[in-house]
Residue frames relative to the residue before (quaternion, step in Angstrom):
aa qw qx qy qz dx dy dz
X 1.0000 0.0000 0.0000 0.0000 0.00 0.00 0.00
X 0.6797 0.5316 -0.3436 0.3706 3.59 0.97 -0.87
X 0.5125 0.7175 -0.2632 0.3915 2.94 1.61 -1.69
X 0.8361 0.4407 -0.0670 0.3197 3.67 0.65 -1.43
X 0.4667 0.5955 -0.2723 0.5945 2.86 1.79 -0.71
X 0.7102 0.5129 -0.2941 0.3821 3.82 0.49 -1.25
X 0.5756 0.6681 -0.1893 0.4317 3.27 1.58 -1.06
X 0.7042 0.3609 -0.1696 0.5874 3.30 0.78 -1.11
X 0.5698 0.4426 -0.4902 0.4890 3.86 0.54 -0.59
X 0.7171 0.5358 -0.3432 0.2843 3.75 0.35 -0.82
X 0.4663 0.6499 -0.3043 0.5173 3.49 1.74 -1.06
X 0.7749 0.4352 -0.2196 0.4024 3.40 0.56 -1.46
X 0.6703 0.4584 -0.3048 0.4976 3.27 1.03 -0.41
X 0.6063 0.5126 -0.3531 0.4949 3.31 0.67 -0.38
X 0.6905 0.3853 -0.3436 0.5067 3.81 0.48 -0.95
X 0.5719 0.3167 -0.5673 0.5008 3.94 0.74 -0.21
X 0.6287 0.4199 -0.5892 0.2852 3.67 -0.49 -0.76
X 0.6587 0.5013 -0.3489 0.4395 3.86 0.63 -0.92
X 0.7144 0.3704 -0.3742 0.4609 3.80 1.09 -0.26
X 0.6489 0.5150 -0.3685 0.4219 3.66 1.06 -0.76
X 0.7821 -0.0054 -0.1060 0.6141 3.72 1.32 -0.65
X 0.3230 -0.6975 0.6395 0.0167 3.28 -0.55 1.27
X 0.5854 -0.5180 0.5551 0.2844 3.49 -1.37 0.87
X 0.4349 -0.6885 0.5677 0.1205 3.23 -1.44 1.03
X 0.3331 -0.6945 0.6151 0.1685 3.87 -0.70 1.03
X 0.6663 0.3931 -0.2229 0.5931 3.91 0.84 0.37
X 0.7435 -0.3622 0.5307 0.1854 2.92 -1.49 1.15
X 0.2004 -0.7443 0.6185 0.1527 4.13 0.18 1.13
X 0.6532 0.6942 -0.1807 0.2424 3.92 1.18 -0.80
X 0.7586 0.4127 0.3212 0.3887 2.32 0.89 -1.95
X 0.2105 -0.8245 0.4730 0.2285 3.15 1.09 -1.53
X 0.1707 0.7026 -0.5663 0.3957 3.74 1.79 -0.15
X 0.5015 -0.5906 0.6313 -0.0342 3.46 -1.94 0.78
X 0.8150 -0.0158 0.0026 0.5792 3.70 -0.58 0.87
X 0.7008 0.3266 -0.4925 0.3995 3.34 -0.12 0.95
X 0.4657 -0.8032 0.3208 0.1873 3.49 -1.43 0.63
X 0.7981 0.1513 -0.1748 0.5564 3.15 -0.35 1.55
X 0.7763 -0.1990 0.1939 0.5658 3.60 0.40 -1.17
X 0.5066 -0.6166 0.4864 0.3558 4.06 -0.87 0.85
X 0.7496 -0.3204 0.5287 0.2365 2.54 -1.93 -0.28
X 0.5551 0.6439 -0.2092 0.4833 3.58 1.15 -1.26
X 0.7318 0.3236 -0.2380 0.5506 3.55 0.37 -1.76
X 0.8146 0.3227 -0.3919 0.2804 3.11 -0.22 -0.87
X 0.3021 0.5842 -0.5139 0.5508 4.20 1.06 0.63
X 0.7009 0.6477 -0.2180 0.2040 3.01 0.48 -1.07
X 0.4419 0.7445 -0.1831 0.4657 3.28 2.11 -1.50
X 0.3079 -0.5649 0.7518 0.1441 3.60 -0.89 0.28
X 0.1408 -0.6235 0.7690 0.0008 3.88 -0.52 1.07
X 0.0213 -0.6128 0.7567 0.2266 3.08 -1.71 0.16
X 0.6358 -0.6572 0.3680 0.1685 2.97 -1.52 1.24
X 0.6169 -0.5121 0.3980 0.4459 3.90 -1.02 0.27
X 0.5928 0.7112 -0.1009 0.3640 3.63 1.16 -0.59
X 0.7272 0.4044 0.1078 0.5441 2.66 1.93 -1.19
X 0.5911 0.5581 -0.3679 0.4514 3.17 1.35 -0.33
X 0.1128 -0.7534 0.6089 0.2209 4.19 -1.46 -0.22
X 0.8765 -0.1648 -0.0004 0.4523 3.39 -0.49 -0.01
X 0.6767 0.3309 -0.1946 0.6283 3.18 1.23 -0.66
X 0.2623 -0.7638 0.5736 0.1367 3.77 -0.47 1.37
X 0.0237 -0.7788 0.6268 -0.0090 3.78 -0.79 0.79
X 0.5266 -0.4690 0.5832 0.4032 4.22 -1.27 1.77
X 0.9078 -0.0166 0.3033 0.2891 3.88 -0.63 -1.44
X 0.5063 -0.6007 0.5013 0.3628 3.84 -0.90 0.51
X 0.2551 -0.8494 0.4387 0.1451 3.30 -0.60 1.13
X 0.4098 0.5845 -0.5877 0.3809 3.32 -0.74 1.50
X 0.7690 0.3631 -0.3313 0.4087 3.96 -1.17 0.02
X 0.8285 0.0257 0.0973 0.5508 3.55 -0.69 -1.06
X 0.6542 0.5953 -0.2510 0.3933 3.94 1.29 -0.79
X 0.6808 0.4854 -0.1985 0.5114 3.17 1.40 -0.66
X 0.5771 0.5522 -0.3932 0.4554 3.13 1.35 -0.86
X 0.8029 0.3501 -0.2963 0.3808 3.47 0.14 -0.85
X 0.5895 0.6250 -0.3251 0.3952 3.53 1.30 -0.27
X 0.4980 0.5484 -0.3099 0.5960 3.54 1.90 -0.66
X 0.6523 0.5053 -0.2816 0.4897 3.66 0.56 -1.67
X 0.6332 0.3633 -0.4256 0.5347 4.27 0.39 -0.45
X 0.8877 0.1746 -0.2478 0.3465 3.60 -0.31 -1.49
X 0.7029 0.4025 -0.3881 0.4396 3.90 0.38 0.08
X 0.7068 0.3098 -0.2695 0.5760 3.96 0.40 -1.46
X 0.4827 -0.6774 0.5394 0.1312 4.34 0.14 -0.35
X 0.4075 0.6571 -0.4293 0.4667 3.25 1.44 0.85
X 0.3395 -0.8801 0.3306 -0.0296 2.76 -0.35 1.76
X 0.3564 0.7633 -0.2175 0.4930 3.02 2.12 -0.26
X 0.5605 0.5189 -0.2446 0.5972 3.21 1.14 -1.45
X 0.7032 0.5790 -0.2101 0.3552 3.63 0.01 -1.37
X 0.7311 0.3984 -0.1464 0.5342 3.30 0.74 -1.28
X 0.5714 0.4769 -0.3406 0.5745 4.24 1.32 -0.26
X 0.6137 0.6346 -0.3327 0.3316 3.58 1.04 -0.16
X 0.7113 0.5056 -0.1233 0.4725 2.37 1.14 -1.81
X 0.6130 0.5893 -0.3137 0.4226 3.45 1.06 -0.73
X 0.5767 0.5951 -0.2685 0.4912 3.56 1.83 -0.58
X 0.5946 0.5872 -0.3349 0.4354 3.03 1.21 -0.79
X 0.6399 0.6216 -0.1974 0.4065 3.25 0.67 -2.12
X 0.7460 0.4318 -0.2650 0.4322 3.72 0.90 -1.32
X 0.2956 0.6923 -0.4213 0.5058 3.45 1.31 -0.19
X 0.9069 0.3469 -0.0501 0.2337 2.72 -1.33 -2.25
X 0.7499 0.4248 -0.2455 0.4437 3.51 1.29 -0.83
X 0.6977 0.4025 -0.2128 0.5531 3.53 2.03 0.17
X 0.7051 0.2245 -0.2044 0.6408 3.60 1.64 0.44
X 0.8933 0.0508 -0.1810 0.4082 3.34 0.28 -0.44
X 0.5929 -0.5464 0.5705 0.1560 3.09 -1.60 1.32
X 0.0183 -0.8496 0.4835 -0.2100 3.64 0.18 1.80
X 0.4852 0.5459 -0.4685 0.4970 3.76 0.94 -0.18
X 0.7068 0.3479 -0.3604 0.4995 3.56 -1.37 0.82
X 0.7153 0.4422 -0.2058 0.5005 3.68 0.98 -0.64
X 0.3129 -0.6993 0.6427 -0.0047 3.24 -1.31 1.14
X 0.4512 -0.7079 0.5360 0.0896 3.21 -0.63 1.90
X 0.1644 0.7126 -0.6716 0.1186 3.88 -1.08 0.99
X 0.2695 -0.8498 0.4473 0.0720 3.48 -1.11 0.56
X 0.6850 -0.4168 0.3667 0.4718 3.97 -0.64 0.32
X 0.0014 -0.7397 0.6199 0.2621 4.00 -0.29 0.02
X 0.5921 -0.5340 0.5479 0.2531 3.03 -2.09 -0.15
X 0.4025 -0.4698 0.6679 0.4138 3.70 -0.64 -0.23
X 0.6471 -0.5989 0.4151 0.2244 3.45 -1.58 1.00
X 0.6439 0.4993 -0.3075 0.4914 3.60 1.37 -0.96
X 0.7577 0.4304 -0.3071 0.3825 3.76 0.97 -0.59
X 0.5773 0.5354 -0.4070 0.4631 3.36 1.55 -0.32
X 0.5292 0.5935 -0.3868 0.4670 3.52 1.25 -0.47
X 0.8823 0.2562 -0.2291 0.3217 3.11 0.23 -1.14
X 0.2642 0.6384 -0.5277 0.4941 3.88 2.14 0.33
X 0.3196 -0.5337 0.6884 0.3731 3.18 -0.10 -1.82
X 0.7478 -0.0825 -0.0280 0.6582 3.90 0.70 -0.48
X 0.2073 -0.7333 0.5778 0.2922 3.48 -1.20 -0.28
X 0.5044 -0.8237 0.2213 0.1347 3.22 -0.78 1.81
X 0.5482 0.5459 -0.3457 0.5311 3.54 1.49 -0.17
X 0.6252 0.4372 -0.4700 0.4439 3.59 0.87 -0.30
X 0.5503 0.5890 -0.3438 0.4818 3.51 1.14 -1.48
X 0.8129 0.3617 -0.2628 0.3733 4.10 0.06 -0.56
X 0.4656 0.5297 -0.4212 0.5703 3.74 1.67 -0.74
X 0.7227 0.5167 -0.3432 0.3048 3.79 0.30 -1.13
X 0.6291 0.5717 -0.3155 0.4217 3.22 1.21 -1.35
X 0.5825 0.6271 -0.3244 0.4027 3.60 0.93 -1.27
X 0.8430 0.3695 -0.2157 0.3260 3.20 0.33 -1.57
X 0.4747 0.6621 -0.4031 0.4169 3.16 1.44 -0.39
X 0.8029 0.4310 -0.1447 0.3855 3.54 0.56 -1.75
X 0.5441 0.3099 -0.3215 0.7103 4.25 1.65 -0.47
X 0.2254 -0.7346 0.6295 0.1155 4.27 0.09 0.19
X 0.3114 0.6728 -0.5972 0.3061 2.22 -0.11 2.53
X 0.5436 -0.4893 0.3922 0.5579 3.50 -0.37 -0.54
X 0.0165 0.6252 -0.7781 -0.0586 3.12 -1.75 0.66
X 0.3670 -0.7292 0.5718 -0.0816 3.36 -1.44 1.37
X 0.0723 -0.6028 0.7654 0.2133 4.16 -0.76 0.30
X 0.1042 0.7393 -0.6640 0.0410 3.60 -0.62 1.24
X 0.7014 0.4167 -0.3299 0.4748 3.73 1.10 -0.45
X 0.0905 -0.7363 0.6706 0.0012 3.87 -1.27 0.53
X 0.0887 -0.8468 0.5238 0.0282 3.23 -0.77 1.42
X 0.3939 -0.8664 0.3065 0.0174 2.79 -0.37 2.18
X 0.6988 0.2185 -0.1160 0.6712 4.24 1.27 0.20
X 0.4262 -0.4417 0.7329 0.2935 3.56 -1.48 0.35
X 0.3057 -0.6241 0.7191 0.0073 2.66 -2.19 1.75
X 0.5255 -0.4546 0.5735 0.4339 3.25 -1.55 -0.57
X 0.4900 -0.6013 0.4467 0.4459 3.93 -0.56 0.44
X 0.6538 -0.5554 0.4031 0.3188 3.88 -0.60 0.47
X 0.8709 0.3257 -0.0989 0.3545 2.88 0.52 -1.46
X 0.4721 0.5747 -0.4009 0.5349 3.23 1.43 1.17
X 0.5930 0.6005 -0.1750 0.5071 3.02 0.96 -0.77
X 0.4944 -0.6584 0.5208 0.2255 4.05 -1.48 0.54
X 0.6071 -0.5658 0.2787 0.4834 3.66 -0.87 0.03
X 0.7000 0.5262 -0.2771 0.3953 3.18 0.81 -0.69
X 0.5682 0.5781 -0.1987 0.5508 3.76 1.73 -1.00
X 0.5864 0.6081 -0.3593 0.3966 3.43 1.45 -0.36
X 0.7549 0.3759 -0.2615 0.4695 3.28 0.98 -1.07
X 0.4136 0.6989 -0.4387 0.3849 3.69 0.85 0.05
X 0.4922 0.7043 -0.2021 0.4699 2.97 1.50 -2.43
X 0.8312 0.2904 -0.1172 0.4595 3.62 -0.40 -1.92
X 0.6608 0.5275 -0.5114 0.1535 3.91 0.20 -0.65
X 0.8515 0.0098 -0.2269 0.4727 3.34 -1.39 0.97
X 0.5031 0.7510 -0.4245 0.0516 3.51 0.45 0.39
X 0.5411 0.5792 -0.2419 0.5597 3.00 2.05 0.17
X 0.1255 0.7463 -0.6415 -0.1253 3.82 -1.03 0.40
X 0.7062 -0.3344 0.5032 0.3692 3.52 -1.67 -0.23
X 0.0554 -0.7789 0.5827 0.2253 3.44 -0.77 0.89
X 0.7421 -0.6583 -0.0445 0.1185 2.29 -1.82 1.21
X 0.6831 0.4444 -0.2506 0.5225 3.34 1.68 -0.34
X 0.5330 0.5865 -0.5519 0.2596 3.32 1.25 1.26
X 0.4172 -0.5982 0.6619 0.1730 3.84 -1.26 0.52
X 0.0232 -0.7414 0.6544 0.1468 3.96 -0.57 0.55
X 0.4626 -0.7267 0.5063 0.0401 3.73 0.48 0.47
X 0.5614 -0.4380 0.5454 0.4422 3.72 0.61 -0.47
X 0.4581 0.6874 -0.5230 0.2101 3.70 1.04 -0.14
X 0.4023 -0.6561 0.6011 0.2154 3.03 -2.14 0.11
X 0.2905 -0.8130 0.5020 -0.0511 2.98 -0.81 1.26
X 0.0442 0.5663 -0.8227 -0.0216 4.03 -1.86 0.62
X 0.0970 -0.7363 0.6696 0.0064 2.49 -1.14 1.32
X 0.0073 -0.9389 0.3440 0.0052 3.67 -1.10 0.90
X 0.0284 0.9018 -0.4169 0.1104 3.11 -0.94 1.62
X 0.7462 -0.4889 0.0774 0.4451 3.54 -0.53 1.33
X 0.8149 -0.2144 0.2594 0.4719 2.99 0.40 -1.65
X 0.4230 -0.8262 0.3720 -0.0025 2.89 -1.29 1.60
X 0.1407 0.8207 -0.5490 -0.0720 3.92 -0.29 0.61
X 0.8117 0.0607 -0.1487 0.5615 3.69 0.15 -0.33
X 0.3522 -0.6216 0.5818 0.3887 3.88 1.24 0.00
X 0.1664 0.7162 -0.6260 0.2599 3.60 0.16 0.80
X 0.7406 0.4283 -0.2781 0.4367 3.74 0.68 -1.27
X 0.6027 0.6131 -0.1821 0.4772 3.01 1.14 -2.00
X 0.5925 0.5515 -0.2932 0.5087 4.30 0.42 -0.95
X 0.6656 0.5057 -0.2823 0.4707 3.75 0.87 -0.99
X 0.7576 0.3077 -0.2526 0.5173 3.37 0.17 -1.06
X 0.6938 0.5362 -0.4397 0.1944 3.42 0.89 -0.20
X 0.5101 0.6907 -0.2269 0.4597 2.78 1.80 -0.70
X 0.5953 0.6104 -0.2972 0.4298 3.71 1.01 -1.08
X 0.6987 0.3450 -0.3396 0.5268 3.71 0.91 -1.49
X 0.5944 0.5596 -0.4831 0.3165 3.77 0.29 -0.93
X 0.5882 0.5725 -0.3434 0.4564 3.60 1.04 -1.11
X 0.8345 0.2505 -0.2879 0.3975 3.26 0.19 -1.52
X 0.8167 -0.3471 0.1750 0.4265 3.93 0.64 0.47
X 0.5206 0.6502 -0.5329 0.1493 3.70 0.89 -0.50
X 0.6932 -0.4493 0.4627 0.3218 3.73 -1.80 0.13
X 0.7124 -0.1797 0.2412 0.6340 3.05 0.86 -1.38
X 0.3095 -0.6913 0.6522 0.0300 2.77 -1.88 0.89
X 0.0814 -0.7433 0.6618 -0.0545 3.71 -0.81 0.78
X 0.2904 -0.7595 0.5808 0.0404 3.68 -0.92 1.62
X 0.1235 0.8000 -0.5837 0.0641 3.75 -0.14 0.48
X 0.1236 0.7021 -0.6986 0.0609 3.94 -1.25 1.37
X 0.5803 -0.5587 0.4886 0.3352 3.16 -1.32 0.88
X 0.8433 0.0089 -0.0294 0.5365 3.96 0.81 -0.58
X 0.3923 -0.6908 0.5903 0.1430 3.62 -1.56 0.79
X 0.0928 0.8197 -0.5644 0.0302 3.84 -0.70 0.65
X 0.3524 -0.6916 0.6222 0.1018 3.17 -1.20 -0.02
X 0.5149 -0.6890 0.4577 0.2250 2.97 -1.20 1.20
């Protein structure tokens, strides 16, 4: 009964987000006519980073220009448009490099005061979208367990201080030996991304797979 109930609350949420922000028929960028969400143009535009190029932490693109824009426009202004072109970055990824079946989609959490005060939290909102559209599994397996300093204030070395233990296992998960991607916007010293890895390796997983929509530098 819960199971179903949760199911249908989610439908229902989903179809409002699709009524409160309908997909743009324009170029969210640009302003370009008849195309959805973002041209052809911008998205050329993206710095990809190649399969060749990546290290433990896999990253869509180098995060600045036309990437940032829409990454700001998802997690601060709530254009979901933005959000939904991500995810589709993501999706185009994973379904041309990585070998994702067997794996159980999970995402960076917030702390309870910042999801409150976001309104949603945008790595869960894109891990879901993904798994929904390659039908797989997506999981809340991480639970952040104290209020951080925001990262990107903070130095490389103050980062990891920032991130240590601040994540735990919620509580009614079981990792099983599972396999795991875990996903989170954007990467500069893998300070956040390093944390949670460390947690699943601890708590038993097979494998672990880092995945951000962008790479940056301090």
């Amino acid at each position: 009964m819960g199971k179903t109930f949760n199911r249908i609350v989610k439908k229902l949420f989903d179809g409002l987000i699709e009524i409160i922000y309908p997909r743009e028929n324009y170029c969210i960028i640009c302003k370009e006519d008849d195309c959805f969400g973002i041209c052809d143009s911008c998205k050329r535009s993206i710095k990809t980073i190649g399969k060749e190029y990546q290290d433990k932490i896999i990253s869509y693109g180098y995060y600045g220009g036309v990437l940032k824009d829409l990454i700001l426009r998802f997690k601060y202004k709530k254009n979901f448009t933005a959000g939904d072109i991500l995810s589709e970055f993501l999706e185009e990824y994973m379904i041309n490099n990585i070998d994702y079946k067997g794996y159980i989609l999970t995402y960076i959490p917030l702390s309870k005061k910042s999801q409150r005060n976001r309104g949603f939290n945008q790595c869960e909102y894109i891990a879901k979208k993904i798994a929904k559209d390659l039908s797989i599994e997506v999981f809340e397996i991480l639970v952040k367990q104290r209020e951080t300093k925001e990262q990107k204030t903070l130095k490389k070395d103050e980062r990891y201080e920032n991130i240590k233990d601040a994540f735990k296992l919620k509580n009614t998960v079981t990792i099983n030996n599972g396999k795991f991607i875990v996903i989170d916007d954007v990467t500069t010293t893998g300070a956040t991304l390093y944390e949670a890895y460390k947690l699943l390796k601890k708590s038993k997983a097979k494998d672990i797979k880092l995945l951000t929509l962008a790479k940056s530098h301090i």
